[in-house]
N, C-alpha and C positions, 0 to 999 in steps of 0.2 A: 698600663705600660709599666708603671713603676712596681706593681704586682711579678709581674712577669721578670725585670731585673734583678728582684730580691726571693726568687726564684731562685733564676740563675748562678748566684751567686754564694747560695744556700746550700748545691752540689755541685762538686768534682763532673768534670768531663769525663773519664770512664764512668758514672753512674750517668750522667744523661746517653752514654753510648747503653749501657747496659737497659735503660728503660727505653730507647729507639729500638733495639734489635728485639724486644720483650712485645712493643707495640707492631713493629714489622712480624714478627712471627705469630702473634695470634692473630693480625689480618690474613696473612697466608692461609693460617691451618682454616680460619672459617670460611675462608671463599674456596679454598678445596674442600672442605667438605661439606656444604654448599652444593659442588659440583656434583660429588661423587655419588650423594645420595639422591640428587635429580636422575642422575645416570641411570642408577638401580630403581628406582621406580620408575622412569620411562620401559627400559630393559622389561620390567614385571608387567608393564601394561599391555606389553607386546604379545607375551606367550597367552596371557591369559585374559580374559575377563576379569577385569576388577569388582569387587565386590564395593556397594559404595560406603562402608565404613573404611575401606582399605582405600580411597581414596583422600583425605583427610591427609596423611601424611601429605599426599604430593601436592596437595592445594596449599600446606602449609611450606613446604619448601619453594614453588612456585610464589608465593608470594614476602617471602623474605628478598628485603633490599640489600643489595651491598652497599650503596651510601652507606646504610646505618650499621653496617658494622664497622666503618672508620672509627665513631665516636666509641664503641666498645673497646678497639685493642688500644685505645689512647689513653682509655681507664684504666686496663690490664696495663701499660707501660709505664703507669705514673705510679700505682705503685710504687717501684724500687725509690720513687723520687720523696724529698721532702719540701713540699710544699707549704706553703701562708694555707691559713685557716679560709679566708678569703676564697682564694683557688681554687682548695681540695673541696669547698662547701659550692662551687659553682660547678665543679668537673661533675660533682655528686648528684646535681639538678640536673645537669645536660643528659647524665647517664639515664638520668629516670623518665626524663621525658622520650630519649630515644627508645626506651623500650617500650613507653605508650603508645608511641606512632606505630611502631612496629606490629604492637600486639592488634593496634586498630586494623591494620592492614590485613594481620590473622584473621579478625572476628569477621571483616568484611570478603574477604577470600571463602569462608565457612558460609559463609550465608549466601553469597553467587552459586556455591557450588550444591549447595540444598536446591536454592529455589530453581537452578539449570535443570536439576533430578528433576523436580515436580515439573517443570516446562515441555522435555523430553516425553513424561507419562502422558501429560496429558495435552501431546498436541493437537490431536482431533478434537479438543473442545476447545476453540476459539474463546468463549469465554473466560474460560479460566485462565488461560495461554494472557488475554489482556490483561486481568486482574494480577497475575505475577509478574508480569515484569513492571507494570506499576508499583507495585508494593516490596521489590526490592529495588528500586531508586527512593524509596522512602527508609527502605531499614536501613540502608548503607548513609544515607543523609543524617540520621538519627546517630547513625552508629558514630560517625564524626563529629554528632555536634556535642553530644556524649564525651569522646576523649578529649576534646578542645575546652571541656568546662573542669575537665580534672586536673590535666594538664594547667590549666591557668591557676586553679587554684593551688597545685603544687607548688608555680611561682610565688605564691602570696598575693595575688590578687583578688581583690573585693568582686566575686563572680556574683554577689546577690545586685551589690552595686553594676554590675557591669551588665547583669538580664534587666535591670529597670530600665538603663540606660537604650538597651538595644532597643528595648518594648516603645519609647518613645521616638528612639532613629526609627525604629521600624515603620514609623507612618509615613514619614518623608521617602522612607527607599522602597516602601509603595509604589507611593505615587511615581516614581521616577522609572517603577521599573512593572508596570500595572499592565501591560503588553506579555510580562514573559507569565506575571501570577493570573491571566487572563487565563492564556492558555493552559497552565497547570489545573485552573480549576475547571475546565473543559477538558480535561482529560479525565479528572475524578466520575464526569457526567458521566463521558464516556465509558467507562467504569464499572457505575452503579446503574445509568440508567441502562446502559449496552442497546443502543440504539444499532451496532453492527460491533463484531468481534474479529478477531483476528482470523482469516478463511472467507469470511463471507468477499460474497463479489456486489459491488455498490454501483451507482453514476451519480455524479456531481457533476450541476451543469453537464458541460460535452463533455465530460472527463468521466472513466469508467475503470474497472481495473478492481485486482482481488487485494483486498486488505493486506499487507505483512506486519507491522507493527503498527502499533500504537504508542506514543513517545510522549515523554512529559511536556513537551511544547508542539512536538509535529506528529502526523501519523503518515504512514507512509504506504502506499498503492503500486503494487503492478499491472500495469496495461495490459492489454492484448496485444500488444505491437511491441512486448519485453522493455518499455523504457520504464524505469522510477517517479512516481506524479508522488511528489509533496506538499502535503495542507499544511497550514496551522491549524492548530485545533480549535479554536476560537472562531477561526473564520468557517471551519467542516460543519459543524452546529447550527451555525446561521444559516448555511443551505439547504435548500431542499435537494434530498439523495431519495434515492430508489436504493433500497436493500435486495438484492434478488434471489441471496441464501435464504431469505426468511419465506420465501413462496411455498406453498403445499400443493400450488396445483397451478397448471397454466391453461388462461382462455384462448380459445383460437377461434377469431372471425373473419369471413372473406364472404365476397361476392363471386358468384359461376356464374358468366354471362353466355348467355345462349343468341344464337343467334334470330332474325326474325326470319320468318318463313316455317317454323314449329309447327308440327301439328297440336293440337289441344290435346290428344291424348297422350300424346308423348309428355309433353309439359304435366299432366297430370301422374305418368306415371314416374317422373324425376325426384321431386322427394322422394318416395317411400327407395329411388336407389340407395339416393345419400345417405339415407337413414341407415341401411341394412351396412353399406360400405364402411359407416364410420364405426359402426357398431360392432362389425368385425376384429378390431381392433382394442387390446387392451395394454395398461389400464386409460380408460376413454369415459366418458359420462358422455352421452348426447345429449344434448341442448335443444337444439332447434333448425329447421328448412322451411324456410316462406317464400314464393316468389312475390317477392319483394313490390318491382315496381315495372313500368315498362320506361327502359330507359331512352335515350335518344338514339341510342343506335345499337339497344343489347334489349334483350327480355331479362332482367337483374333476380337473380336467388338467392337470398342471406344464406348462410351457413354458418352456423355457430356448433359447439364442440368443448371439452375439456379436457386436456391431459392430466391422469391423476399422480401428476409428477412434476418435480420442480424442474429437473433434468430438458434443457434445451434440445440436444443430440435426440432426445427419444422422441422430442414432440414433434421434429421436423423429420424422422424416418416414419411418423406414422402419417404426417402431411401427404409424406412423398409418394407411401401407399393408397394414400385415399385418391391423389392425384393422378396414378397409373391408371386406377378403377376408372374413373371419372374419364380417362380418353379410351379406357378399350371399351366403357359403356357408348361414347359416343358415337364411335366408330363403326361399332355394332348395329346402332340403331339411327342411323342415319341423321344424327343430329350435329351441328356445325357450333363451331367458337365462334362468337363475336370477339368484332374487333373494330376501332372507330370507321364509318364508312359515310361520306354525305354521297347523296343521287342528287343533281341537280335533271329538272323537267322542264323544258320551255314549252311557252300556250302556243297553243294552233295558232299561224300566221306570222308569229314574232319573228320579227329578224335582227341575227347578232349579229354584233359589229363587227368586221373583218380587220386584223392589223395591218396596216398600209409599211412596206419597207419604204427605210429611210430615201431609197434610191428613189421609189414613185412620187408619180404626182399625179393628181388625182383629174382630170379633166370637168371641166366647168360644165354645171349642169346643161348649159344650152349648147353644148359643142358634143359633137359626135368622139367616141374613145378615136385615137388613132396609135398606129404605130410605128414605135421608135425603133432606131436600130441601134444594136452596142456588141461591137468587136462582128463577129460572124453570126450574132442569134438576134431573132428578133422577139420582142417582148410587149405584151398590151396591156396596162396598168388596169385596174380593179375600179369599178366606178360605183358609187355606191347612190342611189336615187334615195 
Protein backbone atom coordinates (compact mmCIF):
# COMPACT_ATOMS: atom_id res chain seq x y z
CA UNK A 1 0.00 0.00 0.00
CA UNK A 2 2.51 2.43 0.96
CA UNK A 3 4.30 1.43 -2.63
CA UNK A 4 1.32 2.38 -4.37
CA UNK A 5 0.92 6.10 -2.39
CA UNK A 6 4.41 6.98 -3.20
CA UNK A 7 3.53 6.10 -6.57
CA UNK A 8 0.96 8.32 -6.48
CA UNK A 9 2.46 10.96 -5.51
CA UNK A 10 5.63 10.56 -7.62
CA UNK A 11 3.05 11.81 -10.80
CA UNK A 12 0.80 14.61 -11.73
CA UNK A 13 -2.88 13.62 -12.55
CA UNK A 14 -2.51 14.37 -16.21
CA UNK A 15 0.33 11.68 -16.43
CA UNK A 16 -1.83 9.16 -14.60
CA UNK A 17 -4.75 10.39 -17.12
CA UNK A 18 -2.13 10.03 -19.85
CA UNK A 19 -0.99 6.25 -18.77
CA UNK A 20 -5.03 5.37 -18.26
CA UNK A 21 -6.13 6.43 -21.67
CA UNK A 22 -2.41 4.58 -23.15
CA UNK A 23 -3.55 1.36 -20.90
CA UNK A 24 -7.51 1.82 -22.19
CA UNK A 25 -6.26 2.20 -25.77
CA UNK A 26 -3.96 -0.68 -26.14
CA UNK A 27 -6.84 -2.95 -24.44
CA UNK A 28 -9.17 -1.67 -27.20
CA UNK A 29 -6.77 -2.08 -30.20
CA UNK A 30 -5.91 -5.80 -28.99
CA UNK A 31 -9.44 -7.24 -28.43
CA UNK A 32 -10.27 -5.66 -31.83
CA UNK A 33 -7.96 -7.04 -33.41
CA UNK A 34 -8.45 -10.11 -31.75
CA UNK A 35 -11.67 -9.95 -33.21
CA UNK A 36 -10.89 -8.89 -36.52
CA UNK A 37 -8.51 -11.59 -37.41
CA UNK A 38 -10.82 -14.40 -35.89
CA UNK A 39 -13.32 -12.84 -38.36
CA UNK A 40 -11.04 -13.22 -41.52
CA UNK A 41 -9.94 -16.67 -40.68
CA UNK A 42 -13.41 -17.86 -39.92
CA UNK A 43 -14.40 -15.90 -43.45
CA UNK A 44 -11.30 -18.00 -45.21
CA UNK A 45 -12.46 -21.25 -43.72
CA UNK A 46 -15.72 -20.86 -45.29
CA UNK A 47 -14.78 -20.32 -48.98
CA UNK A 48 -12.16 -22.72 -48.84
CA UNK A 49 -10.59 -25.90 -47.44
CA UNK A 50 -7.93 -25.01 -45.22
CA UNK A 51 -4.91 -26.51 -45.61
CA UNK A 52 -3.61 -27.54 -42.07
CA UNK A 53 -0.53 -25.56 -41.79
CA UNK A 54 -3.00 -22.60 -42.53
CA UNK A 55 -4.69 -23.57 -39.78
CA UNK A 56 -2.20 -22.73 -37.02
CA UNK A 57 -2.99 -19.08 -37.22
CA UNK A 58 -6.61 -19.65 -36.11
CA UNK A 59 -5.82 -22.08 -33.28
CA UNK A 60 -3.45 -19.59 -32.27
CA UNK A 61 -6.09 -16.72 -32.20
CA UNK A 62 -8.68 -19.02 -30.85
CA UNK A 63 -6.92 -19.65 -28.12
CA UNK A 64 -5.57 -16.11 -27.04
CA UNK A 65 -7.40 -14.95 -23.66
CA UNK A 66 -8.57 -11.60 -23.21
CA UNK A 67 -8.10 -11.72 -19.33
CA UNK A 68 -4.45 -11.58 -20.36
CA UNK A 69 -4.48 -8.92 -22.28
CA UNK A 70 -5.51 -6.71 -19.14
CA UNK A 71 -2.08 -7.23 -17.65
CA UNK A 72 -0.41 -6.27 -21.05
CA UNK A 73 -2.04 -2.79 -21.68
CA UNK A 74 -1.34 -2.07 -17.80
CA UNK A 75 2.28 -2.55 -18.76
CA UNK A 76 1.97 -0.41 -21.98
CA UNK A 77 0.27 2.32 -19.64
CA UNK A 78 2.67 2.37 -16.97
CA UNK A 79 5.05 3.41 -19.02
CA UNK A 80 4.45 7.04 -19.26
CA UNK A 81 4.45 6.62 -15.22
CA UNK A 82 7.41 6.78 -12.74
CA UNK A 83 7.33 4.24 -10.69
CA UNK A 84 9.46 2.64 -7.21
CA UNK A 85 11.91 0.26 -8.39
CA UNK A 86 9.82 -2.15 -6.20
CA UNK A 87 6.66 -1.86 -8.55
CA UNK A 88 8.14 -1.39 -11.91
CA UNK A 89 10.31 -4.98 -10.92
CA UNK A 90 6.86 -6.69 -9.85
CA UNK A 91 4.76 -5.14 -13.02
CA UNK A 92 7.96 -6.61 -14.97
CA UNK A 93 7.38 -10.41 -13.31
CA UNK A 94 3.46 -10.14 -13.77
CA UNK A 95 4.14 -9.27 -17.40
CA UNK A 96 6.39 -12.36 -17.92
CA UNK A 97 4.36 -14.59 -16.41
CA UNK A 98 1.36 -13.58 -18.28
CA UNK A 99 2.87 -14.30 -21.31
CA UNK A 100 4.00 -17.81 -20.19
CA UNK A 101 0.44 -18.71 -19.37
CA UNK A 102 -0.43 -17.33 -22.61
CA UNK A 103 2.09 -19.04 -24.59
CA UNK A 104 1.21 -22.45 -22.69
CA UNK A 105 -2.29 -21.98 -23.89
CA UNK A 106 -0.44 -21.62 -27.63
CA UNK A 107 1.73 -24.70 -27.26
CA UNK A 108 -1.46 -26.64 -25.99
CA UNK A 109 -4.06 -25.13 -28.67
CA UNK A 110 -1.00 -26.65 -31.36
CA UNK A 111 -0.90 -29.91 -30.08
CA UNK A 112 -5.08 -30.42 -29.73
CA UNK A 113 -5.15 -29.22 -33.12
CA UNK A 114 -2.09 -31.91 -34.46
CA UNK A 115 -3.32 -34.69 -32.54
CA UNK A 116 -7.58 -33.75 -33.70
CA UNK A 117 -5.66 -34.15 -37.55
CA UNK A 118 -4.26 -37.55 -36.69
CA UNK A 119 -7.67 -38.57 -34.76
CA UNK A 120 -9.83 -37.26 -38.03
CA UNK A 121 -7.27 -39.66 -40.37
CA UNK A 122 -7.45 -42.26 -38.57
CA UNK A 123 -10.67 -42.92 -37.30
CA UNK A 124 -11.40 -46.24 -38.61
CA UNK A 125 -8.65 -47.64 -36.46
CA UNK A 126 -9.95 -47.68 -33.10
CA UNK A 127 -6.71 -48.18 -32.00
CA UNK A 128 -5.00 -45.57 -32.70
CA UNK A 129 -8.19 -43.17 -32.22
CA UNK A 130 -7.57 -44.64 -28.27
CA UNK A 131 -3.89 -44.31 -28.01
CA UNK A 132 -4.30 -40.40 -29.15
CA UNK A 133 -6.57 -39.13 -27.18
CA UNK A 134 -4.68 -40.72 -24.23
CA UNK A 135 -1.56 -39.33 -25.08
CA UNK A 136 -2.80 -35.74 -25.70
CA UNK A 137 -4.20 -35.56 -22.02
CA UNK A 138 -0.72 -36.38 -21.22
CA UNK A 139 1.21 -33.84 -23.59
CA UNK A 140 -1.16 -30.96 -22.45
CA UNK A 141 -0.65 -32.29 -18.62
CA UNK A 142 3.22 -32.20 -19.26
CA UNK A 143 2.92 -29.08 -21.20
CA UNK A 144 1.46 -27.37 -17.90
CA UNK A 145 3.47 -28.80 -15.59
CA UNK A 146 6.36 -27.60 -17.72
CA UNK A 147 5.23 -23.66 -17.72
CA UNK A 148 4.34 -23.96 -13.78
CA UNK A 149 8.15 -25.01 -13.12
CA UNK A 150 9.37 -21.93 -15.09
CA UNK A 151 7.07 -19.73 -14.22
CA UNK A 152 7.96 -20.39 -10.34
CA UNK A 153 11.24 -20.22 -10.89
CA UNK A 154 10.93 -16.93 -12.68
CA UNK A 155 9.43 -15.88 -9.19
CA UNK A 156 12.60 -17.11 -7.48
CA UNK A 157 11.57 -20.12 -6.16
CA UNK A 158 13.68 -23.03 -4.87
CA UNK A 159 11.86 -25.45 -7.77
CA UNK A 160 14.60 -28.24 -7.10
CA UNK A 161 13.42 -27.73 -3.35
CA UNK A 162 9.91 -27.62 -4.21
CA UNK A 163 10.11 -31.20 -6.76
CA UNK A 164 11.63 -33.02 -3.62
CA UNK A 165 9.14 -31.65 -1.56
CA UNK A 166 6.07 -32.60 -4.03
CA UNK A 167 7.99 -36.29 -4.44
CA UNK A 168 7.34 -36.91 -0.74
CA UNK A 169 3.56 -35.04 -0.77
CA UNK A 170 3.26 -37.19 -3.45
CA UNK A 171 2.83 -40.29 -1.39
CA UNK A 172 0.22 -38.95 0.89
CA UNK A 173 -2.01 -37.52 -2.16
CA UNK A 174 -1.57 -41.11 -3.35
CA UNK A 175 -2.94 -42.55 -1.16
CA UNK A 176 -5.88 -39.94 -0.76
CA UNK A 177 -6.58 -39.99 -4.22
CA UNK A 178 -5.58 -43.90 -5.42
CA UNK A 179 -9.26 -44.33 -6.84
CA UNK A 180 -8.66 -41.59 -9.63
CA UNK A 181 -4.58 -43.03 -10.26
CA UNK A 182 -6.48 -46.53 -10.18
CA UNK A 183 -8.20 -45.55 -13.02
CA UNK A 184 -5.65 -43.58 -14.99
CA UNK A 185 -3.50 -46.73 -14.74
CA UNK A 186 -6.39 -48.74 -16.22
CA UNK A 187 -6.63 -46.70 -18.91
CA UNK A 188 -2.68 -47.03 -19.84
CA UNK A 189 -3.87 -51.09 -19.89
CA UNK A 190 -6.32 -50.22 -21.83
CA UNK A 191 -4.00 -48.60 -24.16
CA UNK A 192 -1.25 -50.88 -24.48
CA UNK A 193 -2.77 -53.85 -23.75
CA UNK A 194 -6.10 -52.90 -26.22
CA UNK A 195 -8.23 -55.49 -24.79
CA UNK A 196 -11.15 -53.40 -27.02
CA UNK A 197 -10.64 -49.90 -28.89
CA UNK A 198 -12.54 -47.17 -29.71
CA UNK A 199 -15.41 -48.99 -32.52
CA UNK A 200 -15.45 -52.18 -31.33
CA UNK A 201 -19.03 -53.36 -29.94
CA UNK A 202 -18.47 -55.07 -26.27
CA UNK A 203 -20.93 -56.64 -23.29
CA UNK A 204 -20.30 -56.17 -19.66
CA UNK A 205 -22.42 -57.92 -17.60
CA UNK A 206 -26.09 -57.06 -19.12
CA UNK A 207 -24.69 -53.98 -20.47
CA UNK A 208 -23.75 -53.87 -24.14
CA UNK A 209 -23.03 -51.02 -26.44
CA UNK A 210 -20.20 -49.67 -29.03
CA UNK A 211 -17.25 -48.19 -27.42
CA UNK A 212 -16.98 -44.13 -28.08
CA UNK A 213 -14.25 -42.98 -26.00
CA UNK A 214 -11.97 -44.03 -23.87
CA UNK A 215 -11.10 -41.42 -20.84
CA UNK A 216 -8.43 -41.10 -18.43
CA UNK A 217 -10.81 -42.18 -15.55
CA UNK A 218 -14.06 -43.37 -17.47
CA UNK A 219 -14.77 -45.01 -20.93
CA UNK A 220 -17.80 -44.41 -22.40
CA UNK A 221 -20.34 -46.95 -24.54
CA UNK A 222 -23.34 -46.43 -26.72
CA UNK A 223 -26.22 -48.80 -26.25
CA UNK A 224 -28.39 -50.11 -28.70
CA UNK A 225 -31.33 -48.44 -27.21
CA UNK A 226 -28.99 -44.75 -27.92
CA UNK A 227 -28.46 -44.09 -24.20
CA UNK A 228 -24.69 -43.22 -22.66
CA UNK A 229 -23.41 -46.42 -20.21
CA UNK A 230 -20.32 -45.16 -18.17
CA UNK A 231 -17.61 -47.47 -16.67
CA UNK A 232 -14.79 -46.54 -14.67
CA UNK A 233 -12.10 -47.87 -16.01
CA UNK A 234 -10.80 -49.79 -13.15
CA UNK A 235 -13.97 -51.36 -12.52
CA UNK A 236 -14.23 -52.37 -16.99
CA UNK A 237 -11.00 -54.42 -16.42
CA UNK A 238 -12.16 -56.40 -13.51
CA UNK A 239 -15.01 -57.58 -15.67
CA UNK A 240 -15.49 -60.18 -17.86
CA UNK A 241 -16.66 -58.43 -21.37
CA UNK A 242 -17.16 -60.17 -24.68
CA UNK A 243 -15.47 -58.10 -27.54
CA UNK A 244 -17.55 -58.94 -30.50
CA UNK A 245 -15.29 -56.54 -33.03
CA UNK A 246 -12.57 -58.90 -32.52
CA UNK A 247 -14.71 -62.19 -34.14
CA UNK A 248 -13.51 -63.45 -37.65
CA UNK A 249 -16.30 -65.89 -37.88
CA UNK A 250 -19.64 -66.78 -36.20
CA UNK A 251 -20.87 -70.40 -35.07
CA UNK A 252 -24.41 -71.07 -35.58
CA UNK A 253 -26.09 -74.17 -33.57
CA UNK A 254 -29.74 -75.18 -33.50
CA UNK A 255 -31.89 -78.09 -33.23
CA UNK A 256 -34.70 -79.14 -36.22
CA UNK A 257 -37.34 -80.95 -34.45
CA UNK A 258 -39.27 -83.19 -36.69
CA UNK A 259 -41.98 -84.52 -35.75
CA UNK A 260 -42.84 -88.41 -34.78
CA UNK A 261 -44.54 -90.44 -37.23
CA UNK A 262 -41.35 -90.07 -39.89
CA UNK A 263 -40.69 -92.39 -42.19
CA UNK A 264 -36.93 -93.93 -41.90
CA UNK A 265 -36.24 -92.84 -45.17
CA UNK A 266 -37.12 -89.56 -45.05
CA UNK A 267 -35.23 -89.24 -41.65
CA UNK A 268 -32.41 -90.68 -43.68
CA UNK A 269 -32.57 -88.54 -46.41
CA UNK A 270 -32.65 -85.05 -44.18
CA UNK A 271 -29.13 -84.50 -43.52
CA UNK A 272 -27.71 -84.76 -46.75
CA UNK A 273 -30.73 -81.67 -47.40
CA UNK A 274 -29.29 -79.71 -44.63
CA UNK A 275 -26.12 -80.31 -45.97
CA UNK A 276 -26.61 -79.19 -49.52
CA UNK A 277 -28.95 -76.07 -48.07
CA UNK A 278 -26.34 -74.70 -46.03
CA UNK A 279 -23.83 -75.30 -48.34
CA UNK A 280 -25.57 -73.18 -50.78
CA UNK A 281 -24.80 -70.31 -49.10
CA UNK A 282 -21.71 -68.28 -48.96
CA UNK A 283 -19.27 -67.34 -47.20
CA UNK A 284 -20.51 -70.52 -44.74
CA UNK A 285 -18.11 -73.55 -43.68
CA UNK A 286 -20.42 -76.68 -42.72
CA UNK A 287 -19.90 -78.25 -39.82
CA UNK A 288 -22.07 -80.83 -39.13
CA UNK A 289 -26.03 -82.74 -39.05
CA UNK A 290 -26.74 -85.62 -36.65
CA UNK A 291 -30.03 -86.69 -35.49
CA UNK A 292 -29.18 -86.24 -32.41
CA UNK A 293 -31.51 -87.92 -30.08
CA UNK A 294 -35.12 -88.96 -29.79
CA UNK A 295 -36.53 -86.45 -27.72
CA UNK A 296 -39.89 -86.52 -25.63
CA UNK A 297 -41.90 -85.21 -28.11
CA UNK A 298 -39.62 -84.37 -31.28
CA UNK A 299 -37.15 -86.69 -33.20
CA UNK A 300 -34.09 -83.82 -32.29
CA UNK A 301 -31.27 -83.04 -35.36
CA UNK A 302 -28.07 -80.76 -34.35
CA UNK A 303 -27.31 -78.52 -36.82
CA UNK A 304 -24.24 -76.84 -36.69
CA UNK A 305 -22.68 -74.14 -39.32
CA UNK A 306 -20.20 -71.21 -39.71
CA UNK A 307 -20.49 -67.89 -40.94
CA UNK A 308 -17.12 -66.78 -42.36
CA UNK A 309 -17.97 -63.34 -41.12
CA UNK A 310 -18.07 -61.27 -38.10
CA UNK A 311 -21.12 -59.28 -39.50
CA UNK A 312 -24.51 -60.22 -37.41
CA UNK A 313 -26.97 -58.90 -40.36
CA UNK A 314 -25.36 -61.45 -42.75
CA UNK A 315 -25.43 -64.49 -40.53
CA UNK A 316 -29.15 -64.06 -39.78
CA UNK A 317 -30.21 -63.47 -43.76
CA UNK A 318 -28.43 -66.59 -44.51
CA UNK A 319 -30.33 -68.37 -41.30
CA UNK A 320 -33.42 -67.05 -42.80
CA UNK A 321 -32.52 -68.69 -46.09
CA UNK A 322 -31.55 -71.95 -44.89
CA UNK A 323 -34.89 -71.65 -42.75
CA UNK A 324 -37.29 -71.06 -45.94
CA UNK A 325 -35.34 -74.24 -47.43
CA UNK A 326 -36.07 -76.18 -44.55
CA UNK A 327 -40.28 -75.59 -44.73
CA UNK A 328 -40.57 -75.65 -48.54
CA UNK A 329 -38.44 -79.12 -48.09
CA UNK A 330 -40.98 -80.00 -45.47
CA UNK A 331 -43.91 -79.18 -47.16
CA UNK A 332 -42.82 -81.04 -50.03
CA UNK A 333 -42.05 -84.13 -48.68
CA UNK A 334 -44.56 -84.49 -46.37
CA UNK A 335 -42.84 -84.15 -43.14
CA UNK A 336 -44.42 -82.13 -40.11
CA UNK A 337 -42.77 -79.65 -37.20
CA UNK A 338 -42.80 -80.81 -33.79
CA UNK A 339 -44.05 -79.16 -31.24
CA UNK A 340 -44.55 -79.93 -27.40
CA UNK A 341 -47.47 -82.58 -27.52
CA UNK A 342 -48.45 -85.12 -24.36
CA UNK A 343 -51.16 -88.13 -25.37
CA UNK A 344 -52.60 -89.39 -22.33
CA UNK A 345 -54.08 -93.40 -22.89
CA UNK A 346 -56.28 -94.93 -20.23
CA UNK A 347 -56.09 -99.11 -19.59
CA UNK A 348 -58.90 -101.17 -20.73
CA UNK A 349 -61.63 -101.02 -17.85
CA UNK A 350 -60.36 -97.80 -16.00
CA UNK A 351 -62.71 -95.56 -14.91
CA UNK A 352 -62.30 -91.52 -14.53
CA UNK A 353 -63.47 -89.62 -12.12
CA UNK A 354 -66.32 -87.43 -13.31
CA UNK A 355 -66.47 -83.73 -11.71
CA UNK A 356 -69.57 -83.45 -9.54
CA UNK A 357 -71.17 -79.60 -9.79
CA UNK A 358 -71.22 -77.73 -6.74
CA UNK A 359 -75.18 -77.92 -7.02
CA UNK A 360 -75.07 -81.97 -6.78
CA UNK A 361 -75.27 -84.51 -4.41
CA UNK A 362 -74.36 -87.41 -5.01
CA UNK A 363 -76.93 -90.20 -3.76
CA UNK A 364 -75.89 -92.73 -1.13
CA UNK A 365 -74.65 -95.88 -2.34
CA UNK A 366 -77.75 -98.07 -1.07
CA UNK A 367 -80.49 -95.50 -2.19
CA UNK A 368 -81.68 -95.66 -5.75
CA UNK A 369 -80.52 -91.96 -7.94
CA UNK A 370 -83.82 -89.84 -7.72
CA UNK A 371 -85.13 -86.92 -9.19
CA UNK A 372 -85.22 -83.37 -8.17
CA UNK A 373 -86.93 -80.63 -9.59
CA UNK A 374 -85.47 -76.90 -10.07
CA UNK A 375 -87.48 -73.99 -11.48
CA UNK A 376 -89.36 -75.78 -14.70
CA UNK A 377 -86.38 -78.67 -15.55
CA UNK A 378 -85.82 -81.63 -14.15
CA UNK A 379 -82.26 -82.99 -13.34
CA UNK A 380 -80.74 -86.58 -11.99
CA UNK A 381 -77.42 -86.17 -10.38
CA UNK A 382 -74.41 -88.51 -11.43
CA UNK A 383 -73.72 -91.47 -9.26
CA UNK A 384 -70.56 -92.93 -9.20
CA UNK A 385 -70.34 -96.94 -7.86
Amino acid sequence: MRILLEAWHENSVPTWSLAALLALSTLLVLIVARHVAEAILQAAAKRKRIAPLSQVPAAIVASTRLWLLVPLAMYVGATALQLPDKLDHALDRLVVVVLLVQAAFWVNALIKLWLNGQIERRNSDGEAVTALVLLQFIARALVWTLFLLVILNHLNFNVSALVTGLGVGGVAVALAVQNVLGDLLASLSIVFDKPFVVGDFIIVDNFMGTVERVGVKTTRLRSLSGELIIFSNSDLLKSRMRNYKQMYERRVSYNLNVAYGARTEQLEALPGFLKQSIEANTPVRFDSVHFKEFGEWAIVFEVVYYVLSPDNGLAMDIQQKINLDIHRYFAANGLDFAHPVRTLQAAQGAVLPVKVAPEQTAAPANEPARTQQRGDKSWTPNVIA
